[in-house]
N, C-alpha and C positions, 0 to 999 in steps of 0.2 A: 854435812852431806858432801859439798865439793871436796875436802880434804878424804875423806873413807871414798870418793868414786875414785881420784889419785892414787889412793894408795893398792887399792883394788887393780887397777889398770899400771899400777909398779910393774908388774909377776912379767910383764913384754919386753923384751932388751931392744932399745933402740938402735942399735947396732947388726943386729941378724937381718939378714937380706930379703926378708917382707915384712921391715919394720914401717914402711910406708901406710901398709892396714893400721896398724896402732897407731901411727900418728893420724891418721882421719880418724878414728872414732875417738881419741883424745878431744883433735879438735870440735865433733858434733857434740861429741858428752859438756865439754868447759862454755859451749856457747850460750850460756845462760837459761832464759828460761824461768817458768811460776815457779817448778819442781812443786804443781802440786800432787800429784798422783805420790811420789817418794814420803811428801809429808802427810796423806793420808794413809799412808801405813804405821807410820812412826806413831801418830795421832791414837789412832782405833788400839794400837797394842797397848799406848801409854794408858786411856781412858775405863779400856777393860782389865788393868789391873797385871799389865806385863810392863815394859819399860821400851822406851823408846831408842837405847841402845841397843840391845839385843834385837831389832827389827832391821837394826838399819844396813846389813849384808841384804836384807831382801827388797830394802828401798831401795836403795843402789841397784841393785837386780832390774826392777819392775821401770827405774829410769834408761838401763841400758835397752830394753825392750823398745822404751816409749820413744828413747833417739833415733831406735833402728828406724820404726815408722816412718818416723822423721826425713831419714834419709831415702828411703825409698818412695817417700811421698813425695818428695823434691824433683825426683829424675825425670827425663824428658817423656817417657813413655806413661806416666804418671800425672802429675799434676804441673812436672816443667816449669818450677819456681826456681829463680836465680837468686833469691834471699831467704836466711832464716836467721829470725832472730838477730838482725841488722846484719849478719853477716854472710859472704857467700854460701850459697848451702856447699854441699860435701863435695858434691860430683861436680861444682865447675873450678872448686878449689882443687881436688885433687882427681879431675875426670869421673868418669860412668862408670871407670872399671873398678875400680878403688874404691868409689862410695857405694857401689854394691856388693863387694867384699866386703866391706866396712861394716853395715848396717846386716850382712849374713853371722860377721863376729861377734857384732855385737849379742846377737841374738842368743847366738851359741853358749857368750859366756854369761851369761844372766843366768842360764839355767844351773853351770858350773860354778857360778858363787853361792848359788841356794843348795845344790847338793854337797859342796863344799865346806857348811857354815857349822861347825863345830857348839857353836850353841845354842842349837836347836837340837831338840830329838828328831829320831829318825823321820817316826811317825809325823811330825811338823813336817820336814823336809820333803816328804813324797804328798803329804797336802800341797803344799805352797807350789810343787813343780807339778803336781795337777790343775791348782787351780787357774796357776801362769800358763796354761801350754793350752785350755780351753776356754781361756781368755784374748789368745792371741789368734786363736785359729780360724777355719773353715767357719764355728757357730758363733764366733767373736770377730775382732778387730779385722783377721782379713776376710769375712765375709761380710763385714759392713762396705771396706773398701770397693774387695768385690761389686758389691750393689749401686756403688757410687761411680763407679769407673764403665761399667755396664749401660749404664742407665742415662747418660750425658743426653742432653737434648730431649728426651723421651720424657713426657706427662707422669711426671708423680701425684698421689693421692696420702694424704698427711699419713694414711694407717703405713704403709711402705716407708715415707721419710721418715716419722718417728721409728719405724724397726731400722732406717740404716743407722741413724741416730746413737740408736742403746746398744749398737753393736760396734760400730765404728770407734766410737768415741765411750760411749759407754760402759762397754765392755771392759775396758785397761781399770775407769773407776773403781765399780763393780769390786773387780780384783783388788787393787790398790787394800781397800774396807774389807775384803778378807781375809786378805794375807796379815793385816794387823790384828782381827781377834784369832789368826792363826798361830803369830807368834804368840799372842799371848793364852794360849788356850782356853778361848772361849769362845767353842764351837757355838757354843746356842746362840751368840750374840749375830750369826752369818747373814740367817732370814734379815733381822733387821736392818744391816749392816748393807743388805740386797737392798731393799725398800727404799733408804735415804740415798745409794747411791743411782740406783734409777733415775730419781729424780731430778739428783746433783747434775747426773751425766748430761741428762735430756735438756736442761738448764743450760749447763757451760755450753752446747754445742749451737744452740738458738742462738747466744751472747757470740760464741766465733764469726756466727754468718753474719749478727747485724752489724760486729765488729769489723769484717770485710767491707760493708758499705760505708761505715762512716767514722771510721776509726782516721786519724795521723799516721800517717802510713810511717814517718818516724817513730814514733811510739809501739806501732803494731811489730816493726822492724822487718815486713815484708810487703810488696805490692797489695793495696787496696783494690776488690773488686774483680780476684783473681775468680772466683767462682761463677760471678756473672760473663765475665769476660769468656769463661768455657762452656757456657750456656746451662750451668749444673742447677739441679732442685735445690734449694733451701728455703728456710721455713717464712722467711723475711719475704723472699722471692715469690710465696705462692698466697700467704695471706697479709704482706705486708710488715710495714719495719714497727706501726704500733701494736698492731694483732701481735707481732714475734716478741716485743718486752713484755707484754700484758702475760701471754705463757709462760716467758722467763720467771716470772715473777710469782706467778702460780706455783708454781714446779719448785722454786727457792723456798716459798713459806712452808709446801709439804715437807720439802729435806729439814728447816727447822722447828716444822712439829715434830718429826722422829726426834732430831738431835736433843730437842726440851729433856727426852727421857734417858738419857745419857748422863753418866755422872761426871763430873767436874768436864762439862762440854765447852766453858765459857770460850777457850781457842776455837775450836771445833764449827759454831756459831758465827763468831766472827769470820772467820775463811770462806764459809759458804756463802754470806751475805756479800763479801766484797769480791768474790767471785762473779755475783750477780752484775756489780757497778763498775765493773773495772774497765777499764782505756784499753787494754790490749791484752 
């Protein structure tokens, strides 16, 4: 994965006079990270009977997306975190203006490495750049932000927090699960593919908030308790840190009842449960 996002991010000459954009979203793309969204696509093409190579233009794709956020979720106007993933985020390494240039490029060329990606059919290609473009949008990822940025201070009710939930966060999943039976063409497999990532989604994102309360903030590699500290809903916050695993954990068994029916799922399984228990 790191080496094909490298190689991918080659085509920029460090030397042309807005080489500065390439170098910040070099540096957001190499900052580590679960990359699990990238390894849910690879996973879902491998499993339905395509290969995990042939995915991985669209992994790399769906991670430059998932940095953009990233970066824009960082900036002051935003969420105004001065760390990601132990290290400065974009914009106080290379200012505001640059990290959101950065995370605009990024955006840009996720879409240009899937319409780019010679081993894919056509037909593949205008799925995957449908499915990424209304997953990131207005009914996806930015209109969970939306909801989230909107809403600060102001009384949420679980049915609104779980919609910003599947949309914020969930939405990029979602995709991830079907940009993988899309390389591998198997459409039928979507529905299902929907089903377990719902659940994934709604899962990981309970596990971030009770991670903001009681995680190692070295481990987490950014300030603990940034969400409380902005007065923001989450699910820890409104029914508590046991109520919030006890969901987690609902929500994980449903994703590995789908996955049971999955063939050779044993990786698939494992990811999703240690997603449930993980440190940061």
């Amino acid at each position: 994965m790191t080496s094909h996002l490298e190689k991918l991010m080659s085509v920029y000459d460090d030397k042309a006079p807005q080489s500065v954009c390439a170098e910040a979203m070099r540096y957001s793309l190499s900052a580590g990270g679960k990359r699990i969204r990238p390894v849910l696509v690879t996973e879902f093409s491998r499993i339905f009977g395509g290969t995990a190579e042939k995915a991985l233009s669209c992994a790399c794709a769906l991670e430059m997306i998932h940095t953009f956020s990233l970066i824009h979720d960082d900036l002051p106007c935003m969420d105004n975190d001065d760390f990601r993933r132990g290290k400065p985020s974009c914009h106080k390494q290379f200012g505001e203006d640059i990290a959101l240039l950065a995370g605009d490029a990024l955006q840009n060329y996720a879409f240009d490495v899937i319409s780019s990606d010679d081993d894919l059919s056509f037909e593949q290609r205008v799925r995957l750049i449908k499915c990424l473009s209304d997953a990131v949008g207005v009914n996806g990822m930015i209109g969970g932000q939306t909801i989230d940025v909107k809403n600060v201070g102001k009384p949420f009710d679980s049915e609104l927090l779980l919609k910003m939930y599947s949309m914020k966060t969930g939405a990029l999943i979602r995709c991830a699960c079907e940009m993988g039976c899309i390389c591998a063409e198997r459409y039928d497999m979507i529905p299902s593919s929907d089903e377990y990532a719902c659940a994934l989604g709604l899962a990981f994102q309970i596990i971030d908030d009770i991670l903001d309360i009681t995680a190692d903030e070295k481990l987490l590699g950014k300030p603990v308790n940034s969400d409380s500290d902005m007065n923001k809903a989450t699910y820890p916050a409104i029914f508590g840190i046991e109520a919030a695993k006890a969901k987690a954990a609902e929500l994980t068994d449903k994703a590995l009842e789908i996955v049971s029916g999955y063939p050779d799922s044993g990786f698939l399984s494992e990811l999703t449960k240690y997603l449930l228990n993980r440190e940061y």
